[in-house]
C-alpha positions as CSV (number, residue, x, y, z in Angstrom):
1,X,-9.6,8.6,-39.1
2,X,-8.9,9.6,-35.2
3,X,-6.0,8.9,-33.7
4,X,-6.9,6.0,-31.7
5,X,-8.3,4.1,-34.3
6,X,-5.1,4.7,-36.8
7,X,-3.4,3.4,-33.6
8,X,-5.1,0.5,-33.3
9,X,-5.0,-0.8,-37.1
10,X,-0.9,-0.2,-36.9
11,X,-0.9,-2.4,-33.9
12,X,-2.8,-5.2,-36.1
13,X,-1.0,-5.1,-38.8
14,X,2.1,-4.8,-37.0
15,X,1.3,-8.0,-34.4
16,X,-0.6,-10.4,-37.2
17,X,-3.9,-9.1,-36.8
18,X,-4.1,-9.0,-33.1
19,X,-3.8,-6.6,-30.3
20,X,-1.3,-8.2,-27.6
21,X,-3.2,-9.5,-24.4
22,X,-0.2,-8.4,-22.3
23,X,-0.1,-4.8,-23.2
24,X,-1.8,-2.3,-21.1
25,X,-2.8,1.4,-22.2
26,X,0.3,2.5,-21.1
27,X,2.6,0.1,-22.8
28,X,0.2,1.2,-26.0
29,X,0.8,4.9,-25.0
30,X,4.7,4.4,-25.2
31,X,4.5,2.6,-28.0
32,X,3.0,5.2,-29.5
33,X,5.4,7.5,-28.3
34,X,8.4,5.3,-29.4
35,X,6.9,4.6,-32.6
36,X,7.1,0.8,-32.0
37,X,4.0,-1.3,-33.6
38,X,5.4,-4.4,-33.1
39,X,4.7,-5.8,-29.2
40,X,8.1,-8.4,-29.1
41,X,10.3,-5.4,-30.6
42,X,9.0,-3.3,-27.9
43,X,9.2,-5.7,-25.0
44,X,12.9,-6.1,-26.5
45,X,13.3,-2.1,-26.1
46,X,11.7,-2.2,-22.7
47,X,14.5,-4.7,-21.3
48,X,17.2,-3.0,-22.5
49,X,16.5,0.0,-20.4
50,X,19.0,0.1,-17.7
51,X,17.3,-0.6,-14.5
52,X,18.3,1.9,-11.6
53,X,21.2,0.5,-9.3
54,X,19.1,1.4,-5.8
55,X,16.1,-0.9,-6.5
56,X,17.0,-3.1,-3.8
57,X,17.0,-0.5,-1.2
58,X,13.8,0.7,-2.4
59,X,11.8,-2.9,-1.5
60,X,14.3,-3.1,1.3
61,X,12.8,0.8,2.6
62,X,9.5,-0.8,1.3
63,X,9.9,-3.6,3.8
64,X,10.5,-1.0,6.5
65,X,7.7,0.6,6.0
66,X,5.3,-2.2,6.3
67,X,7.2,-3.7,9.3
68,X,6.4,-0.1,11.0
69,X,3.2,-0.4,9.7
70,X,2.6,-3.6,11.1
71,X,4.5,-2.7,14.5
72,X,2.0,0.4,14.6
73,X,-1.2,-1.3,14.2
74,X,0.2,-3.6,17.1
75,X,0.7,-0.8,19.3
76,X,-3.1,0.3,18.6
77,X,-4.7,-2.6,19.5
78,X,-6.7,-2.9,22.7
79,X,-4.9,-5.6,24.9
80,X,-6.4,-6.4,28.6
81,X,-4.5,-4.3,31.6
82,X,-3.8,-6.7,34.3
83,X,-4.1,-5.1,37.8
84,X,-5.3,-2.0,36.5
85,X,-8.6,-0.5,37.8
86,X,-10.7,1.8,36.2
87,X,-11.1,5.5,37.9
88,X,-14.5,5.7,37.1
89,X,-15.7,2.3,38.8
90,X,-12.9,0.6,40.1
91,X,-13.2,-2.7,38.0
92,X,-10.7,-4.6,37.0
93,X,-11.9,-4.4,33.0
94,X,-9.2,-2.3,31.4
95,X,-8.3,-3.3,28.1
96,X,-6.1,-0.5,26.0
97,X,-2.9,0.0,24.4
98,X,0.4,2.5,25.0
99,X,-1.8,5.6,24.3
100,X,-5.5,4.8,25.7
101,X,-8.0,2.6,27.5
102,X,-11.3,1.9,27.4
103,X,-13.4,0.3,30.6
104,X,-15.5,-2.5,29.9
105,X,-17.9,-2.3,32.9
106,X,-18.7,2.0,32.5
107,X,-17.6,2.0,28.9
108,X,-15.6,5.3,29.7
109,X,-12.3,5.5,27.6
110,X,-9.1,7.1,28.9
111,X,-5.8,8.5,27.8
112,X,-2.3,8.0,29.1
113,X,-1.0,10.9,30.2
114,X,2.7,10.0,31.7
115,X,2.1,6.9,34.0
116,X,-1.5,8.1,34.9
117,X,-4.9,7.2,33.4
118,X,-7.2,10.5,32.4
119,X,-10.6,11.1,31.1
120,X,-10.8,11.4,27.8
Protein backbone atom coordinates (compact mmCIF):
# COMPACT_ATOMS: atom_id res chain seq x y z
CA UNK A 1 0.00 0.00 0.00
CA UNK A 2 1.72 3.61 -0.74
CA UNK A 3 2.31 5.86 1.62
CA UNK A 4 -0.45 8.27 1.07
CA UNK A 5 -3.08 5.87 1.15
CA UNK A 6 -1.73 4.14 4.56
CA UNK A 7 -1.94 7.91 5.57
CA UNK A 8 -5.16 8.38 4.70
CA UNK A 9 -6.88 5.15 6.31
CA UNK A 10 -4.86 6.16 9.80
CA UNK A 11 -6.58 9.48 9.58
CA UNK A 12 -10.14 7.58 9.28
CA UNK A 13 -9.73 5.40 11.77
CA UNK A 14 -8.19 7.84 13.95
CA UNK A 15 -11.03 10.79 13.28
CA UNK A 16 -14.33 8.27 13.14
CA UNK A 17 -14.16 7.56 9.68
CA UNK A 18 -13.64 10.96 8.38
CA UNK A 19 -10.92 13.13 7.07
CA UNK A 20 -11.19 16.72 9.05
CA UNK A 21 -12.58 19.53 6.69
CA UNK A 22 -10.23 21.97 8.54
CA UNK A 23 -7.01 20.33 7.81
CA UNK A 24 -4.97 21.29 4.90
CA UNK A 25 -2.03 19.24 3.23
CA UNK A 26 0.28 20.78 5.48
CA UNK A 27 -1.50 20.24 8.73
CA UNK A 28 -1.68 16.38 7.24
CA UNK A 29 2.03 16.66 6.37
CA UNK A 30 2.91 17.48 10.18
CA UNK A 31 0.81 15.24 11.29
CA UNK A 32 2.49 12.85 9.57
CA UNK A 33 5.63 13.99 10.84
CA UNK A 34 4.45 14.13 14.51
CA UNK A 35 2.76 10.98 14.24
CA UNK A 36 -0.56 12.46 15.38
CA UNK A 37 -3.84 10.68 13.63
CA UNK A 38 -6.13 12.22 15.62
CA UNK A 39 -7.08 16.04 14.26
CA UNK A 40 -8.39 17.51 18.13
CA UNK A 41 -5.03 15.88 19.66
CA UNK A 42 -3.23 17.65 17.05
CA UNK A 43 -4.97 21.08 17.08
CA UNK A 44 -4.27 20.61 20.98
CA UNK A 45 -0.35 20.15 20.11
CA UNK A 46 -0.50 22.94 17.66
CA UNK A 47 -1.67 25.55 20.54
CA UNK A 48 0.61 24.64 22.87
CA UNK A 49 3.48 25.78 20.71
CA UNK A 50 4.84 28.91 22.14
CA UNK A 51 4.02 31.73 19.83
CA UNK A 52 7.09 34.15 19.19
CA UNK A 53 7.11 37.28 21.57
CA UNK A 54 7.70 39.83 18.32
CA UNK A 55 4.49 39.06 16.50
CA UNK A 56 3.12 42.25 17.11
CA UNK A 57 5.84 44.15 15.61
CA UNK A 58 5.71 42.05 12.71
CA UNK A 59 1.84 43.20 11.68
CA UNK A 60 2.94 46.48 13.16
CA UNK A 61 6.18 46.49 10.32
CA UNK A 62 3.44 44.84 8.10
CA UNK A 63 1.26 47.88 8.53
CA UNK A 64 4.28 50.05 7.56
CA UNK A 65 4.73 48.57 4.70
CA UNK A 66 1.36 48.91 3.18
CA UNK A 67 1.00 52.46 4.49
CA UNK A 68 4.31 53.14 2.22
CA UNK A 69 2.79 51.15 -0.23
CA UNK A 70 -0.15 53.07 -0.26
CA UNK A 71 1.80 56.57 0.21
CA UNK A 72 3.82 55.37 -2.98
CA UNK A 73 1.06 54.62 -5.33
CA UNK A 74 -0.16 58.15 -4.21
CA UNK A 75 2.89 59.78 -5.26
CA UNK A 76 2.52 57.92 -8.75
CA UNK A 77 -0.60 59.10 -9.65
CA UNK A 78 -1.11 61.65 -12.35
CA UNK A 79 -2.68 64.83 -10.58
CA UNK A 80 -3.46 68.11 -12.83
CA UNK A 81 -0.42 70.96 -12.58
CA UNK A 82 -1.97 74.18 -12.09
CA UNK A 83 -0.15 77.07 -13.85
CA UNK A 84 2.20 74.82 -15.47
CA UNK A 85 2.59 75.00 -19.23
CA UNK A 86 3.82 72.48 -21.34
CA UNK A 87 7.34 73.09 -23.30
CA UNK A 88 6.32 71.49 -26.25
CA UNK A 89 2.89 73.56 -26.86
CA UNK A 90 2.46 75.85 -24.16
CA UNK A 91 -0.96 74.58 -22.92
CA UNK A 92 -2.02 74.62 -19.75
CA UNK A 93 -2.87 70.49 -19.74
CA UNK A 94 -0.14 69.19 -17.41
CA UNK A 95 -1.24 66.52 -15.34
CA UNK A 96 1.84 64.42 -13.52
CA UNK A 97 3.13 63.51 -10.29
CA UNK A 98 6.68 64.31 -8.14
CA UNK A 99 8.71 62.47 -10.82
CA UNK A 100 6.90 63.07 -14.40
CA UNK A 101 4.31 64.65 -16.59
CA UNK A 102 2.53 63.99 -19.32
CA UNK A 103 0.67 66.83 -21.74
CA UNK A 104 -2.67 66.31 -22.67
CA UNK A 105 -2.88 68.52 -25.76
CA UNK A 106 0.75 67.02 -27.66
CA UNK A 107 0.63 63.89 -25.60
CA UNK A 108 4.47 64.39 -24.94
CA UNK A 109 5.52 63.07 -21.32
CA UNK A 110 8.29 64.67 -19.26
CA UNK A 111 10.53 64.11 -16.31
CA UNK A 112 11.49 66.29 -13.41
CA UNK A 113 14.79 67.02 -13.38
CA UNK A 114 15.39 69.51 -10.19
CA UNK A 115 12.62 72.16 -10.54
CA UNK A 116 12.65 71.95 -14.46
CA UNK A 117 10.46 69.92 -16.85
CA UNK A 118 12.57 67.74 -19.55
CA UNK A 119 11.75 65.53 -22.48
CA UNK A 120 11.55 62.28 -21.71
Amino acid sequence: MGRMKELYCQLLEANDGQVPHEATIADLEKMNDLKIYEWREYERSQNNLKKPKNDGIEKNQTLDSHIEELARQSCEEFSYLENARCPNCFNTTLHGNIKEAVCEACAQEFIYVGPSLRFK
